[in-house]
C-alpha positions as CSV (number, residue, x, y, z in Angstrom):
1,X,11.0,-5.8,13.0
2,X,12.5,-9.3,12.2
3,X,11.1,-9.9,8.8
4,X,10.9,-13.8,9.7
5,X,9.1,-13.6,12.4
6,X,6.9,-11.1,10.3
7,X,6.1,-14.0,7.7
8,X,5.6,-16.4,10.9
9,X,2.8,-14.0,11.7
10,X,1.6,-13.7,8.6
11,X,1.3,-17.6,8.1
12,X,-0.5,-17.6,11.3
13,X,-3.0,-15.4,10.1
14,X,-3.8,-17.5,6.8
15,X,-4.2,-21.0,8.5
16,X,-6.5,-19.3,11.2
17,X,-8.4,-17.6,8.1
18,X,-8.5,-21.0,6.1
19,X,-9.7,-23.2,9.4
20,X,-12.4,-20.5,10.3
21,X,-16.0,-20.6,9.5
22,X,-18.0,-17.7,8.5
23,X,-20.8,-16.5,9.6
24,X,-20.7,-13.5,6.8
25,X,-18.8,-13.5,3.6
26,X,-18.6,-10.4,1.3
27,X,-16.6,-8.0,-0.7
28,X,-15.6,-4.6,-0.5
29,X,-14.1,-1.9,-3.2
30,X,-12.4,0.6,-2.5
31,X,-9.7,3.5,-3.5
32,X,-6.8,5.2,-1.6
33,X,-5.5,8.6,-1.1
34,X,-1.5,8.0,-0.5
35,X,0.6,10.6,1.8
36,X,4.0,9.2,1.7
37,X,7.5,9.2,3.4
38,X,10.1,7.4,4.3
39,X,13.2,6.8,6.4
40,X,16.2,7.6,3.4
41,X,19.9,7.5,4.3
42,X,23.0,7.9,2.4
43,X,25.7,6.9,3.8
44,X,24.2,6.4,7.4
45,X,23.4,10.3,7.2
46,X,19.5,10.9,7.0
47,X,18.4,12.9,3.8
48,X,15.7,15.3,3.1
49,X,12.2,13.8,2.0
50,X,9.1,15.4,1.0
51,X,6.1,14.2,1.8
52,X,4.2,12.4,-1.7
53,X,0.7,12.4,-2.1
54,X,-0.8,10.0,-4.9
55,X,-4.3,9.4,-5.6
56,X,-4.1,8.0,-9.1
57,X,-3.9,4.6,-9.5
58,X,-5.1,3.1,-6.1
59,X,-7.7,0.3,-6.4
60,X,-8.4,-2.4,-3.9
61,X,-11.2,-5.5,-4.4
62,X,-11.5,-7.3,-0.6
63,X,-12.9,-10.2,0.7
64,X,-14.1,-10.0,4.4
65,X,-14.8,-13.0,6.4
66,X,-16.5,-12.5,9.7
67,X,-17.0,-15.0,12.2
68,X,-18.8,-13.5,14.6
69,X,-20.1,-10.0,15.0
70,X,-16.7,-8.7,16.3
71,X,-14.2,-10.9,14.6
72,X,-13.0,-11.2,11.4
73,X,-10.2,-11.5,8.3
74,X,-9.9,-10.0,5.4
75,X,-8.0,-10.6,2.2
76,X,-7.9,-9.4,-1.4
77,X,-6.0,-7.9,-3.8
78,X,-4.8,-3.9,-4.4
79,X,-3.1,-2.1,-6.7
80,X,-1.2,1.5,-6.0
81,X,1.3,3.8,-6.6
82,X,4.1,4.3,-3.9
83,X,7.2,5.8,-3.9
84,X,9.3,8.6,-2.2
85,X,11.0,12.7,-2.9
86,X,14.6,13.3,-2.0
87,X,16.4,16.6,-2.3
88,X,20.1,16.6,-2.4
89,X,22.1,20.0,-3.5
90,X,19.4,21.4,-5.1
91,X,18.1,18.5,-7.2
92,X,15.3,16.9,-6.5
93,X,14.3,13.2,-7.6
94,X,11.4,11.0,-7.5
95,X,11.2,7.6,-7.1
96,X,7.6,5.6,-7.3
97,X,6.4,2.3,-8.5
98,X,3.5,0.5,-9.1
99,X,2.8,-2.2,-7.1
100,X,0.6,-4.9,-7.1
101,X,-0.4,-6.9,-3.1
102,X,-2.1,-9.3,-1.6
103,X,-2.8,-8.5,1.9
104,X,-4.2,-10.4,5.2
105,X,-5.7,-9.1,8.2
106,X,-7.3,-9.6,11.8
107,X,-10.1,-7.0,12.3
108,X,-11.5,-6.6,15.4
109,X,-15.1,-4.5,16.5
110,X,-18.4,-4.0,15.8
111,X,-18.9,-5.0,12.8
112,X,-23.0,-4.2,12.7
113,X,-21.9,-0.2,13.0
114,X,-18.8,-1.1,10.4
115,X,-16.6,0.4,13.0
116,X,-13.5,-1.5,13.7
117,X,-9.6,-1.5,14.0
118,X,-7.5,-4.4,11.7
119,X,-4.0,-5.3,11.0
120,X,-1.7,-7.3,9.3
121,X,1.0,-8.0,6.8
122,X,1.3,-8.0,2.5
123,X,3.4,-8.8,0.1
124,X,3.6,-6.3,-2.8
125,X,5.1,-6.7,-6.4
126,X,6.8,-4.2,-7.4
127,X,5.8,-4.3,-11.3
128,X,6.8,-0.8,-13.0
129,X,9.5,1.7,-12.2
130,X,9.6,5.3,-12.8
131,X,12.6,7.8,-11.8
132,X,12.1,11.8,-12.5
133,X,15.3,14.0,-11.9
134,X,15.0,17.6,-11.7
135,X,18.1,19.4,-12.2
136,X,19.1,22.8,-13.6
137,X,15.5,23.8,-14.6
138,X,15.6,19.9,-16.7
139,X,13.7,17.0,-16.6
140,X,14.8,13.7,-16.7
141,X,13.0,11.1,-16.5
142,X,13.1,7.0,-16.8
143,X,10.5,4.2,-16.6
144,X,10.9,1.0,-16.9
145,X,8.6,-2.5,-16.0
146,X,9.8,-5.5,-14.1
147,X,13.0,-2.8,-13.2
148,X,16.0,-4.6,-11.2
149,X,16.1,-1.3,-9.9
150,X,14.0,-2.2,-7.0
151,X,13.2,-5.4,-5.4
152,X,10.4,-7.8,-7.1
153,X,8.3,-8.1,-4.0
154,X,8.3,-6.4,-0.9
155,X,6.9,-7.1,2.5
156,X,5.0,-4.5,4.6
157,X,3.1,-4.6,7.8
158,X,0.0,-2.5,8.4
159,X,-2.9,-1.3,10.5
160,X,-5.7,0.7,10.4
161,X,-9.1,1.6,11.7
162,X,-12.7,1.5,9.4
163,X,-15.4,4.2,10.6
164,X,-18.7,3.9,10.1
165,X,-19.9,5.2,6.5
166,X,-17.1,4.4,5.2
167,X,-14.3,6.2,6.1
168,X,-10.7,4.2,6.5
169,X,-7.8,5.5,8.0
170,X,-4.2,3.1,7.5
171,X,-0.5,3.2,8.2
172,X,1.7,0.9,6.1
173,X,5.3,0.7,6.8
174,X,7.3,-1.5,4.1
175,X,10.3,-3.9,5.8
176,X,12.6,-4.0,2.7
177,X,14.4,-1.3,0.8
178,X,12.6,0.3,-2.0
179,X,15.9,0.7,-3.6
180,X,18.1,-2.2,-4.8
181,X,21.0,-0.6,-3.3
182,X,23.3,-3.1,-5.7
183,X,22.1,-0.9,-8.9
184,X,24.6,1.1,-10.3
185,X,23.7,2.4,-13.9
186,X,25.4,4.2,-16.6
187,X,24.5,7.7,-16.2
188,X,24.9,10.3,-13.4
189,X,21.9,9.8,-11.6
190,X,21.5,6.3,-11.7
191,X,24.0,5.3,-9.3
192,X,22.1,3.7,-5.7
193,X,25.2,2.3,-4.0
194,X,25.1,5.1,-2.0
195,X,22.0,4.4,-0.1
196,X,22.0,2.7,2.9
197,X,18.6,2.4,3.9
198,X,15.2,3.9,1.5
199,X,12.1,2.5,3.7
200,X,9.3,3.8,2.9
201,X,5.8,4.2,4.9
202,X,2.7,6.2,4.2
203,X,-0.7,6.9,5.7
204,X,-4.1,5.8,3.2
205,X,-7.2,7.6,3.8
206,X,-10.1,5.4,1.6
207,X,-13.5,5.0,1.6
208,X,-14.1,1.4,1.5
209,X,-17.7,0.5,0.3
210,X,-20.0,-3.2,0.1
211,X,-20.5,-4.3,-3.4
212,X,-24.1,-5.4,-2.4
213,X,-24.2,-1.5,-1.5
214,X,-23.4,0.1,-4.5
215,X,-25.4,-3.0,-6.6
216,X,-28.5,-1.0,-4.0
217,X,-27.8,2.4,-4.9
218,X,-27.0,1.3,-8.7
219,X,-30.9,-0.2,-8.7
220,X,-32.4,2.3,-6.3
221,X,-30.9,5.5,-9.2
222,X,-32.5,3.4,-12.0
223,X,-35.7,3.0,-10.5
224,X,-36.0,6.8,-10.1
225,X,-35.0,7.5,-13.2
226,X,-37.4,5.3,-14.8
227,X,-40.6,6.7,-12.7
């Protein structure tokens, strides 16, 4: 996907959620459960990923705005943990970071039985850096915040579907390389020229819950506690 018209999109998006008015305004918390991939080449020859699955640390505060009882936008901000496996000659290395995004989305359903689908774009910051090697039953590992290992930000595109009760289901694919393919460090392993494309995507299963809820459960446990 061309990333400008990507950014056209998601500018479109933000004027049509600043000139809206709502009819319902609230906000949302909410963790992830991260099964990752990606599309990793070396050389123009694809490589062998694992899939990575994260749940520690996702966290995500949203703001919904819905105009109507089947439209809507939503922004907010999220924090997570992302990254990818690779096996190569019988060494295996992983690559995650810790980003911190702001997205915006269209969401589109019934939003009485919280049952709806959504979509839309983020930009991510790519804040702290971690490499592990495994090679020759050894360990070596690297981390490192504000890395120019990777880019700063990264762009991403999403959609998703919320269930009633709860339940979210979203795929995320990122637009940029999660390597800075320029990076070529001193030691064996830290040498990226070789890459010629590390995009990565995963699927989020969350449960996304009202603040106002939890406030009413948090009242409704201390009043039977205190009978």
């Amino acid at each position: 996907m061309n990333k400008k018209y990507t950014l056209f999109v998601f500018m479109l998006l933000m004027i049509a959620f600043a000139g809206t008015k709502a009819q319902d305004v609230y906000t949302i918390t909410g963790g992830e459960l991260l099964f990752q991939s990606g599309s990793i080449e070396k050389g123009s020859e694809d490589m062998n990923t694992n899939m990575r699955f994260t749940l520690w640390f996702h966290l995500g505060e949203y703001v919904h705005l819905d105009i109507g009882e089947n439209v809507g936008f939503f922004t907010g901000i999220g924090i997570r943990n992302v990254g990818f496996i690779t096996e190569e000659n019988d060494i295996k290395t992983k690559y995650r970071s810790y980003m911190l995004g702001a997205p915006l989305a269209l969401k589109l359903g019934s939003f009485k039985n919280n049952f709806y689908i959504y979509g839309g774009a983020e930009y991510e910051w790519m804040f702290n850096f971690k490499q592990k090697t495994f090679v020759d039953d050894q360990k070596i590992k690297f981390s490192e915040w504000f890395s120019n290992r990777t880019p700063s930000f990264i762009p991403s595109v999403f959609a998703g579907i919320q269930f009633p009760y709860g339940m979210n289901v979203k795929f995320k694919y990122y637009l940029d390389d999660f390597l800075n393919h320029d990076y070529q460090g001193d030691g064996e392993y830290e040498d990226y020229t070789s890459f010629t494309k590390t995009q990565v995507w995963y699927i989020s299963v969350s449960f996304q819950i009202r603040n106002s809820e939890m406030k009413d459960f948090h009242s409704f446990t201390n009043d039977m506690a205190n009978r």
